[in-house]
N, C-alpha and C positions, 0 to 999 in steps of 0.2 A: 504494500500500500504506500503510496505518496504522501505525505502530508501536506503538501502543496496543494495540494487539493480539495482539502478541510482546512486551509488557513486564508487567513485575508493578503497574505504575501504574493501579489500575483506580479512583481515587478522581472522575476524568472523563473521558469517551470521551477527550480529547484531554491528555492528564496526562502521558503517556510520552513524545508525539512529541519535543520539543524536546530532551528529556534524551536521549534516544534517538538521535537523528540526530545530537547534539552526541558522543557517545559515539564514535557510527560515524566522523562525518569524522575526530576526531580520531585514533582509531588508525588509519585512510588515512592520513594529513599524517607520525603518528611513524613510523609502516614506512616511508616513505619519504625519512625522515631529519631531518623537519621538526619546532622544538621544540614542546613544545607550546604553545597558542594560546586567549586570552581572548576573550571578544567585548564589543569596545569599548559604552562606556556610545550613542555615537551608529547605533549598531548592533543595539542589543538591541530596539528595537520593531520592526523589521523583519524579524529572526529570527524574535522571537515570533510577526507576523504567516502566516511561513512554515511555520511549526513547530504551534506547539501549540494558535495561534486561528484555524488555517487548518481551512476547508474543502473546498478544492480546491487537491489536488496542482500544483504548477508548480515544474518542475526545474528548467530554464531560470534562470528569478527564484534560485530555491535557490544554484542550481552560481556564477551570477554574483556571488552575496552571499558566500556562501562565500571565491570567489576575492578582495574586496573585503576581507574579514575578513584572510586568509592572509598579504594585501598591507601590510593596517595594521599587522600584528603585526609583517612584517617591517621594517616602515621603523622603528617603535617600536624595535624590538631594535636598529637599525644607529643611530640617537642616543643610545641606551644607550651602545651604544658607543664613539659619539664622546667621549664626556665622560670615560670610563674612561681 
């Protein structure tokens, strides 16, 4: 499925996906209890790739990046932490 399709982003078929899917996991992640999550600067061509310059869906790839993303934020928060 597109998300471009279900978004008001019509400036390029692919303009919605990224903001869109970022939109989705993240209310997944805070209903779940989880704060909410950036995506790091060594992570953003890889989204991009999945998201808004892709043209074939791969969930797999997605869900694992995702998970990679979820993971960095949380080690980031826990040396936050440590210093506090």
């Amino acid at each position: 499925m597109r998300f471009s399709f279900i978004t008001g982003f019509r400036a390029s078929i692919f303009d919605g996906n990224s903001r869109t899917s970022r939109a989705i996991f993240t209310k997944i992640l805070v209903e779940r209890g989880f704060p909410l999550i950036k995506i790091p600067v060594g992570f953003s061509g890889q989204y991009m790739g999945l998201t808004k310059l892709s043209q074939r869906r791969n969930d797999k790839k997605f869900a694992l990046l995702i998970k990679a993303i979820v993971l960095e934020n949380l080690k980031m928060a826990s040396r936050k932490l440590a210093y506090e």
